[in-house]
LUMMI-327912 format. One line per field, with one value per residue: x, y, z of N, C-alpha, C in turn; chain; residue number from 1; residue in one letter. Coordinates in Angstrom, 2 decimals. Layout:
n.u <- X/...;
n.v <- Y/...;
n.w <- Z/...;
ca.u <- X/...;
ca.v <- Y/...;
ca.w <- Z/...;
c.u <- X/...;
c.v <- Y/...;
c.w <- Z/...;
ch <- A/...;
i <- NUM/...;
aa <- A/...;
! end
This chain:
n.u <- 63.89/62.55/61.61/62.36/64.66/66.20/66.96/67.87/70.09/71.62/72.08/73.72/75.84/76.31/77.63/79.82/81.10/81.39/82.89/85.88/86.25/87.03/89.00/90.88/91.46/92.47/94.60/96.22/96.86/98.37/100.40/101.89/102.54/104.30/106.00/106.82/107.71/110.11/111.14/112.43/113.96/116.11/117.39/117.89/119.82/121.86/122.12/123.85/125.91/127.28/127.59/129.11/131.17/132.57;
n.v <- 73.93/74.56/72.24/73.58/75.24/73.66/71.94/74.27/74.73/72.04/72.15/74.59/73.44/71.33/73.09/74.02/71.99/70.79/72.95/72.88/70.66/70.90/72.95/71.07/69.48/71.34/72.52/69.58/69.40/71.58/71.58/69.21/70.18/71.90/69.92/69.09/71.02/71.70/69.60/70.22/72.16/71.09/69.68/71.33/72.54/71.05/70.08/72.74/73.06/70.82/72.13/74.43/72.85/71.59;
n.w <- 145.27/142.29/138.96/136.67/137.21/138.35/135.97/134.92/136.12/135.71/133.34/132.84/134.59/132.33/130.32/131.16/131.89/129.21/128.45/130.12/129.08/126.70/127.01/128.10/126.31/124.27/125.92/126.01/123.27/122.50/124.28/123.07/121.05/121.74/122.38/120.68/118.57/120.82/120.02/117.53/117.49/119.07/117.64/115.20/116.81/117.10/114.55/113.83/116.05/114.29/111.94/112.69/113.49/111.43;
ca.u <- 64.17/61.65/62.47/62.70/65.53/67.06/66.98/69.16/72.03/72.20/72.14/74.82/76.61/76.75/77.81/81.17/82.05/82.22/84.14/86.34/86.90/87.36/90.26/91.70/91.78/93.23/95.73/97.19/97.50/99.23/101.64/102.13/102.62/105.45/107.26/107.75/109.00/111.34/112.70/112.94/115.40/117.26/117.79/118.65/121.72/122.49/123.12/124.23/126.94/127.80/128.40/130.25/132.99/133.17;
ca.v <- 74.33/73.65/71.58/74.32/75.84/71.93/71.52/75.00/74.03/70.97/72.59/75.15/72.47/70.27/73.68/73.95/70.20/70.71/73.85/72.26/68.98/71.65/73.36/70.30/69.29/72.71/72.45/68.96/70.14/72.46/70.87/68.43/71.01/72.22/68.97/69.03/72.81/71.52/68.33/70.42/73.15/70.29/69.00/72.29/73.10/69.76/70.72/73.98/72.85/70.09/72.71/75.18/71.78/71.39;
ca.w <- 143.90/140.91/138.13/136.07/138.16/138.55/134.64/134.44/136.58/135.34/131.69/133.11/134.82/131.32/129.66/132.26/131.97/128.12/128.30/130.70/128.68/125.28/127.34/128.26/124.58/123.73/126.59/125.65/121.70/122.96/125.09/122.20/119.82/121.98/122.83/118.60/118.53/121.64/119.47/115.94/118.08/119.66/116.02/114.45/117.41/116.58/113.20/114.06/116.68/113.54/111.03/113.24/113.55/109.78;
c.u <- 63.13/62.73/63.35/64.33/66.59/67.51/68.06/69.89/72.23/72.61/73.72/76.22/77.10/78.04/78.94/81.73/82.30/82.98/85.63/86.97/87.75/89.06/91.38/92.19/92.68/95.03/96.87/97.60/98.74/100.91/102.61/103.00/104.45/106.56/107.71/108.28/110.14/112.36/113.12/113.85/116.15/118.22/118.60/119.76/121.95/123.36/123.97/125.76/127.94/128.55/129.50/131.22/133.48/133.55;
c.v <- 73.66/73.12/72.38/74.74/74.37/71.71/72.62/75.43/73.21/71.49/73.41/74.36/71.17/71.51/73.58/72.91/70.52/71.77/73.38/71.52/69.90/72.37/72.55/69.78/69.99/72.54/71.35/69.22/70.96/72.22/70.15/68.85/71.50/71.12/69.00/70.04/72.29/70.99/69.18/71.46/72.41/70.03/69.99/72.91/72.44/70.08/72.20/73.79/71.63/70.98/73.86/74.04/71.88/73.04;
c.w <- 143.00/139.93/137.38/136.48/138.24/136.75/134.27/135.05/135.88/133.86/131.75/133.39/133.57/130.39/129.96/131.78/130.20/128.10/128.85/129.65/127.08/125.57/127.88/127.21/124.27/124.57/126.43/124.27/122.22/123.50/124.20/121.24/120.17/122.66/121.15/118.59/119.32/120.73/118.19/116.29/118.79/118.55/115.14/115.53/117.23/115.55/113.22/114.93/115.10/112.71/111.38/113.52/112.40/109.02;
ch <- A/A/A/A/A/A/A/A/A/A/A/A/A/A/A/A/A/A/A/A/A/A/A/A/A/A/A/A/A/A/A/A/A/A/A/A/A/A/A/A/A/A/A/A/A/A/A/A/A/A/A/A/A/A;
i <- 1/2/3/4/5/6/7/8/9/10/11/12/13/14/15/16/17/18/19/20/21/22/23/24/25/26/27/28/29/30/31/32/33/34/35/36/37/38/39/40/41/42/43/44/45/46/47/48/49/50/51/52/53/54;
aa <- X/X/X/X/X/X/X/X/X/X/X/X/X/X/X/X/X/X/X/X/X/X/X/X/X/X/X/X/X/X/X/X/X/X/X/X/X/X/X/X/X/X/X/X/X/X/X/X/X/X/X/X/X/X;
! end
């Protein structure tokens, strides 16, 4: 392989690793995003089972 050819994998191969690291970003937001949606519908049957007692 020439350099040339060595210089664009490695260029390809940098391109991957940040896409990669960008969708891992994306993917824990994400995750994050939905452990708060989980707790703010735990919170509202909470209240919801409260006011159907009263």
């Amino acid at each position: 392989m020439n350099s040339y050819g060595k210089v664009e994998t490695e260029s390809k191969t940098e391109i991957k690793k940040d896409a990669i690291q960008s969708s891992d970003e994306s993917i824990q937001f994400h995750e994050e995003e939905q452990k708060s949606l989980q707790e703010k519908m735990k919170k509202l049957n909470e209240k919801q089972q409260d006011l159907a007692m009263n």
